[in-house]
PLY file of the C-alpha trace (Angstrom):
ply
format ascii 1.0
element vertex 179
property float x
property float y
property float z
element edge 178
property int vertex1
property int vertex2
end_header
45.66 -123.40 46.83
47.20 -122.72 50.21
45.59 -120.59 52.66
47.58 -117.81 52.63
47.70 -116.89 49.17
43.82 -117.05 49.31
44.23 -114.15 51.55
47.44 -112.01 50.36
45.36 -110.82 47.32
43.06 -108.98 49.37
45.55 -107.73 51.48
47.72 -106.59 48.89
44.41 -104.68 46.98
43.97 -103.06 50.84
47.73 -101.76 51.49
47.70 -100.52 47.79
44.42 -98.21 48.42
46.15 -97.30 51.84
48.71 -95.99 50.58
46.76 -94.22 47.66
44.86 -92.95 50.30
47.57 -91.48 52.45
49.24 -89.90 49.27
46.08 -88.30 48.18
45.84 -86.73 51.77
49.27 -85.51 51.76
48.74 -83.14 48.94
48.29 -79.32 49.24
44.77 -78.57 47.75
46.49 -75.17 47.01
49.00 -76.82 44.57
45.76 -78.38 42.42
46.73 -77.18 38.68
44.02 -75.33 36.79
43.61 -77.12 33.17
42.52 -73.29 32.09
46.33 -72.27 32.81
47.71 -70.97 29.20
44.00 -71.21 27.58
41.67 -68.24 27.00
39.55 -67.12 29.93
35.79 -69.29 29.60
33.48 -66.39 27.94
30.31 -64.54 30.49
28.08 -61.98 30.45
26.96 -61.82 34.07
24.56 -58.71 35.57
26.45 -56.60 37.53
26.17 -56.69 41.24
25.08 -53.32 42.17
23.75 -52.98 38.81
21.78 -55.75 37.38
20.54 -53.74 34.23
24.11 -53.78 33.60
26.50 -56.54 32.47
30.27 -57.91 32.93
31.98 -59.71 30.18
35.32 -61.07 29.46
35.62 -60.01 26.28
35.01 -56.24 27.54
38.13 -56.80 29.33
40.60 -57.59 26.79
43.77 -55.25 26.21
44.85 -55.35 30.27
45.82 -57.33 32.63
43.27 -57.95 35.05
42.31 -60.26 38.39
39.28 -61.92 38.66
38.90 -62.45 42.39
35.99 -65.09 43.36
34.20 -64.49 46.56
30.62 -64.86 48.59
29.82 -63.50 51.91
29.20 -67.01 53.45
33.16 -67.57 53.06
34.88 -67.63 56.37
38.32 -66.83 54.10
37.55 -64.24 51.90
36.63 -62.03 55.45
40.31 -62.51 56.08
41.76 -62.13 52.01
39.32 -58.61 52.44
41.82 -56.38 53.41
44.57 -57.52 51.29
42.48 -56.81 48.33
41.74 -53.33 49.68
45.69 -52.85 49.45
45.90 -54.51 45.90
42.52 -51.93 44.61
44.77 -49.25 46.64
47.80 -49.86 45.43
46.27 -49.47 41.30
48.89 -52.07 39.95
45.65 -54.15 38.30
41.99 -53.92 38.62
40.47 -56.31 40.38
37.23 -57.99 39.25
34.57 -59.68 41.58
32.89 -62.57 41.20
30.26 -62.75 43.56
29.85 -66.81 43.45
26.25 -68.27 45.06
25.59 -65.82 47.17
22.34 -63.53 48.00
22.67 -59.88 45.98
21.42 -57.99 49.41
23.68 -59.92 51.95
27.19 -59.13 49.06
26.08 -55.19 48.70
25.89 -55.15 52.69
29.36 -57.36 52.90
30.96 -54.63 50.67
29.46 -51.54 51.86
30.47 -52.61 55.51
34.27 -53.90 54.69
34.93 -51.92 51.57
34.47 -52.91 47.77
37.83 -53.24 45.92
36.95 -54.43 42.61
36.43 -52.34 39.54
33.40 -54.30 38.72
31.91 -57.23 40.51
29.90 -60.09 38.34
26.71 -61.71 40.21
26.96 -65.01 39.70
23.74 -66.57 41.44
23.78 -69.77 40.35
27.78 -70.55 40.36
27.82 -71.62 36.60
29.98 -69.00 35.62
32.29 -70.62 38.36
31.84 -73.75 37.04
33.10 -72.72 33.58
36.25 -71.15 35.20
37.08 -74.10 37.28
36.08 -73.33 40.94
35.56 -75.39 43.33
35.60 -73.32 46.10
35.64 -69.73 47.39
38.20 -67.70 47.52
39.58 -68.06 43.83
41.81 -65.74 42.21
42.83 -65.90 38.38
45.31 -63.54 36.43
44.14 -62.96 33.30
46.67 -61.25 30.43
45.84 -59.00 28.01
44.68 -61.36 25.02
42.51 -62.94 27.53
44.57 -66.07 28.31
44.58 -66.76 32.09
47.79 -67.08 33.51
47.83 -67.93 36.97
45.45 -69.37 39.55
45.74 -68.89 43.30
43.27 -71.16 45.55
42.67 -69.93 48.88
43.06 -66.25 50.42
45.76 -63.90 49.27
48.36 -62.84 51.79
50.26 -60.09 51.82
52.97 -62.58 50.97
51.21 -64.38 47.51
50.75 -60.53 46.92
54.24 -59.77 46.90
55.85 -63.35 45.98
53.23 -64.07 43.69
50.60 -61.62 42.59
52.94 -58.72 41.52
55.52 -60.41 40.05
53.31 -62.18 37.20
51.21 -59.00 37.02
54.69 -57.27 36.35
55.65 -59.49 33.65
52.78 -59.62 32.10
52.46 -55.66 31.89
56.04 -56.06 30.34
55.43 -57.99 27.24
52.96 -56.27 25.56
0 1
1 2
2 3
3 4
4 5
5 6
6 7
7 8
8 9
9 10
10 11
11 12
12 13
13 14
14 15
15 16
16 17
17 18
18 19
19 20
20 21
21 22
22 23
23 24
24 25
25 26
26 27
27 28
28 29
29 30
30 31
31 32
32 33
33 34
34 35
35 36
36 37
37 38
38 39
39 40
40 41
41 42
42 43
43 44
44 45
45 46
46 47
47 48
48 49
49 50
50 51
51 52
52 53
53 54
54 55
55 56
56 57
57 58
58 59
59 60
60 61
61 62
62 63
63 64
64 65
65 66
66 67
67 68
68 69
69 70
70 71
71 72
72 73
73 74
74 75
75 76
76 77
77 78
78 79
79 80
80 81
81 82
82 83
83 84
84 85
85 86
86 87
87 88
88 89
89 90
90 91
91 92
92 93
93 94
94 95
95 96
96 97
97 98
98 99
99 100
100 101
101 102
102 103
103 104
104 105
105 106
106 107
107 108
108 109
109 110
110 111
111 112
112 113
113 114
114 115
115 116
116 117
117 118
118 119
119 120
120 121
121 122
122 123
123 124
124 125
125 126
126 127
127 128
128 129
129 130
130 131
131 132
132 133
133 134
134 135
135 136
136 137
137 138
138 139
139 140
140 141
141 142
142 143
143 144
144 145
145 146
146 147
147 148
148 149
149 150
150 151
151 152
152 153
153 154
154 155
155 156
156 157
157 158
158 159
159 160
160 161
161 162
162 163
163 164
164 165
165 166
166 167
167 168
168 169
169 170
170 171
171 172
172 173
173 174
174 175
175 176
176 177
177 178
């Protein structure tokens, strides 16, 4: 066997992972589709955050349309997405549900009592298995979920006031429309 061919197998196996490499780094990690699009919202019953003798569940929350919004006080991101959810909780066009994911109970009530809490309800999620069942794999996170409990939409990364009005309100619209 000639030389060369002895070494254009190898080198063939390397430009093939190169370029698998350079496609995979091309992608927008915001574009990653949820496999829970069009499939009923993964059940919880989580202790409230300010309230730990009281519980959140999805199944509570059936019958509306509703954001769940997934946040921790260590993310640099949902500082900034803050005050975009204090106009969505202002504006009253759909609740909006925390999920405080692996975070410390003391350090989220201080984060909200110092910025503002938006959400109807927020979920403590110590452990992050809750966020696991949902999907997340990192902070922020927001899901639309309809009114039979299907999500609908998944936004990774902060909310702008642009997703809010290209994105957010228009599906929340919709969905508030049939039925």
């Amino acid at each position: 066997m000639p030389a060369f061919v002895r070494y254009l197998a190898p080198l063939l196996a390397f430009l093939a992972l190169a370029a698998l490499l350079y496609k995979g780094l091309s992608l927008d990690p915001h574009k990653v589709p949820s496999p829970l699009i069009d499939k009923p919202a993964p059940a919880f019953s989580l202790p409230l955050l300010k309230d730990p003798g009281k519980t959140l569940s999805a199944d509570e929350l059936r019958g509306k349309v509703w954001l769940l919004n997934v946040w921790a006080t260590w993310c640099v991101s949902c500082r900034a997405e803050h005050p975009v959810l204090m106009q969505l909780a202002a504006s009253g066009k759909v609740p909006v549900y925390g999920l405080n994911y692996k975070d410390k109970r003391e350090a989220a009530l201080r984060w909200l009592q110092r910025y503002g809490n938006p959400y109807t309800a927020n979920a403590f999620d110590a452990d992050g298995r809750v966020g696991i069942d949902w999907g997340v794999y990192g902070t922020p996170e927001t899901f639309i979920i309809d009114k039979e409990g299907v999500i609908r939409h998944k936004h990774i990364g902060p909310i702008t006031p642009e997703v809010l009005r290209s994105e957010i309100y228009p599906i929340v619209e919709k969905l508030e429309r049939a039925g």
